[in-house]
N, C-alpha and C positions, 0 to 999 in steps of 0.2 A: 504493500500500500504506500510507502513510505518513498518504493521508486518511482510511482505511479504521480507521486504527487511532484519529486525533483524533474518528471519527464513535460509534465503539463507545465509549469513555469519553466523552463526551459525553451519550450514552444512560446510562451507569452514573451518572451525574451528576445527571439527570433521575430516574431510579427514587429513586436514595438521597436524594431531598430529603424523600421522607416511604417509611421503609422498612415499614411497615404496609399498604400500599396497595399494588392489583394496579393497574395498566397495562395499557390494550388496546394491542393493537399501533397502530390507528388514531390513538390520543391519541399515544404516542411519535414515531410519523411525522410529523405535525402540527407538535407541539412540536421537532422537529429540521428540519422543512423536509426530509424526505427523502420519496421515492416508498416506496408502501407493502412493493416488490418489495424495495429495498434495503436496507430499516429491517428487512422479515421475515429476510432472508440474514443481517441482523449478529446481532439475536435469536437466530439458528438458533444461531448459534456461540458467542456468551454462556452459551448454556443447555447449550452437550454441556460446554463446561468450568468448570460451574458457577460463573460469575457472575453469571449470572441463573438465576430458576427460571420454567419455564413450569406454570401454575397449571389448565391446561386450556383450552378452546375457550371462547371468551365471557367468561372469567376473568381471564385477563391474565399480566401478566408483574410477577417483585419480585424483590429483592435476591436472590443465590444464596450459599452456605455460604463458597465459594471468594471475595467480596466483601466477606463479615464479617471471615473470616480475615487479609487486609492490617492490619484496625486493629487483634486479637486483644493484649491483651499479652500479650509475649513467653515470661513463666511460665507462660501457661497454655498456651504450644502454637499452634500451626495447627489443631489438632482439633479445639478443642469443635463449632463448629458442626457438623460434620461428622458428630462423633459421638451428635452428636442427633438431628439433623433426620428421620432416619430414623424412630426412637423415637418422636420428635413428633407425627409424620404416623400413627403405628399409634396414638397414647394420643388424638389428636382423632380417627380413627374408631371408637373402641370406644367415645368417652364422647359424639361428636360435639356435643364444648365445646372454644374456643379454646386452647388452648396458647400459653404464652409464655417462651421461655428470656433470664432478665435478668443482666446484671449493673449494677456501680456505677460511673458513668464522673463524673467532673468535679463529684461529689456530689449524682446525680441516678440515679434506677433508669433501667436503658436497655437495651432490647427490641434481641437480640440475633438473637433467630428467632423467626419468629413462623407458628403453622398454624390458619387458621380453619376454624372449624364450616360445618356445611351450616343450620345451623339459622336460621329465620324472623326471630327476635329474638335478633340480636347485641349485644355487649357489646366500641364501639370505645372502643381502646385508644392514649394518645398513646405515642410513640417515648420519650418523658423524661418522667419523674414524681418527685414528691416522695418518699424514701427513705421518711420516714414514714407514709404514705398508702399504700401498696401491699404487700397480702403479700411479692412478691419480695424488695421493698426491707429489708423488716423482719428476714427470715432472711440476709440477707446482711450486714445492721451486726449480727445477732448472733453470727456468726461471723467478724466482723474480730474481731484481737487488739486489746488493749486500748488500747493506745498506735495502733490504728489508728483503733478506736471514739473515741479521745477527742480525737485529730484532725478528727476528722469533726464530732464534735458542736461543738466550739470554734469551726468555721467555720460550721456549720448552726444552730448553736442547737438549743435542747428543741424535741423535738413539741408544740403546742399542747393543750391537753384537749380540743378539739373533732376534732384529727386522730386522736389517740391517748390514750383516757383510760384515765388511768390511770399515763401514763409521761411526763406532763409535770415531772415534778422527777428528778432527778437520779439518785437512789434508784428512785423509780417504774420509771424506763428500765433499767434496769439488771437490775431485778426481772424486769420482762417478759420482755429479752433472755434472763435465764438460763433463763426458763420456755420460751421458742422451744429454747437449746438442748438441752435436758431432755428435748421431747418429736421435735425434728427437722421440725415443723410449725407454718405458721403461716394461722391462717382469720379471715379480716378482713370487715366488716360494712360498708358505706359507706354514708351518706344518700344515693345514689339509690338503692339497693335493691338492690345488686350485691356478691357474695359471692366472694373472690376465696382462693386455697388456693397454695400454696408448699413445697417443700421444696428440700434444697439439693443441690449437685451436684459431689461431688468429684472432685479429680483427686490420686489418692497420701492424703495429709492434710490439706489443702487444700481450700476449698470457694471455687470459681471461679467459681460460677453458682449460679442457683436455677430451679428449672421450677415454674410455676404453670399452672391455671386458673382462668377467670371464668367467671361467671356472672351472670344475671339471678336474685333471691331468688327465684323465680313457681317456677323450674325447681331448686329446692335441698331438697326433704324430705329429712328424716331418715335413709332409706335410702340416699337419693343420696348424701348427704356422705358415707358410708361406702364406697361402692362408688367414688367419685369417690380419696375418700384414699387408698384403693389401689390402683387405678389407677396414682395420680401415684407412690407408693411403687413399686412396680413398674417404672413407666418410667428412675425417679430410678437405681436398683439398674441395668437395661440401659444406662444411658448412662457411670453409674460404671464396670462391668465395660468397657465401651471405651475411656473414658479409660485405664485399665488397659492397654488392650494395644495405645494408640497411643504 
């Protein structure tokens, strides 16, 4: 019983070295040196108590809600994942575009859950990203408190103009931030040509998270960003209403 259990974290060990990424069972078994009969039994039981999630046939295997939740900090609960994932998996198939719930770990944006699209041309996403480069990152420093914001910025330094123009001085930052909080949204443009949308996600008064989509610009008209922003408005409101009544 005792190896049953060093063989299942071991596996959890293996998935969470890039939590973006499905796992066939075949790769897992491989990489653990286990028969494919026994790698599938610990899978099978990772997945009913969600620490793993099973992505489908052919698809693979990734982090589960119950798996995030160990490293959750402790004010925000055992629940956010929990009370997204659901949410996530209904707002990538209505808009059938990636979803990604982030928050701010160790001064880096950091993909908490993630539900990808069926679509042809994906938009991968690293597990850590520069705060100021990524929608998520940008609605979540603009609702830290001040003395959190300026914590952050003292270790991180300004956004450069070429990540963020406009908010490379002091002032600038500051301005942008209040306009993120003003409108509750933030829609970012990147030189590869990838449109990425954020809004944030509370729990009580508190904004714990942010849920974004990306995109390829090919797939972003005019009507889209509208139908897209509500969407992610809508999801944001379902997952607030749970955090509510977890």
């Amino acid at each position: 019983m005792v190896l049953v259990i060093v063989k299942a974290f071991n596996i959890l060990e293996f998935v969470a070295r890039d939590p973006t990424k499905a796992h066939s069972l075949t790769e897992i078994a491989e990489a653990m040196q286990l028969h494919q009969a026994t790698c599938a039994n610990i899978l099978k039981t990772l997945v009913e108590i969600n620490y793993l999630e099973h992505l489908g046939r052919k698809k693979g295997y990734r982090l589960g809600p119950m798996a995030y939740n160990l490293t959750n900090n402790s004010s925000n609960g055992p629940t956010l994942v929990l009370a997204a994932a659901e949410v996530m998996e209904e707002l990538t198939r209505r808009l059938n575009e990636t979803s990604i719930l982030g928050v701010i770990r160790n001064y880096k944006r950091y993909i908490i859950h993630l539900v990808n699209s069926d679509q042809d041309l994906q938009v991968r996403s690293r597990s850590e990203r520069n705060v100021y480069e990524t929608a998520s990152g940008r609605i979540l420093l603009a609702f830290m408190s001040e003395k959190e914001r300026a914590g952050f910025v003292q270790v991180v330094g300004l956004p450069s103009a070429g990540i963020w123009p406009g908010a490379e001085t002091a002032e600038g930052l500051e301005q942008a931030l209040a306009e993120i909080r003003k409108n509750e949204l933030v829609v970012t443009h990147s030189s590869s040509h990838i449109v990425g949308f954020a809004v944030p996600i509370r729990k009580g008064d508190q904004v714990v998270a942010s849920l974004s989509i990306f995109l390829p610009e090919i797939r972003c008209s005019t009507e889209r960003k509208r139908e897209l922003v509500i969407a992610l408005r809508d999801a944001s409101s379902a997952i607030n209403d749970r955090l509510k009544q977890a």
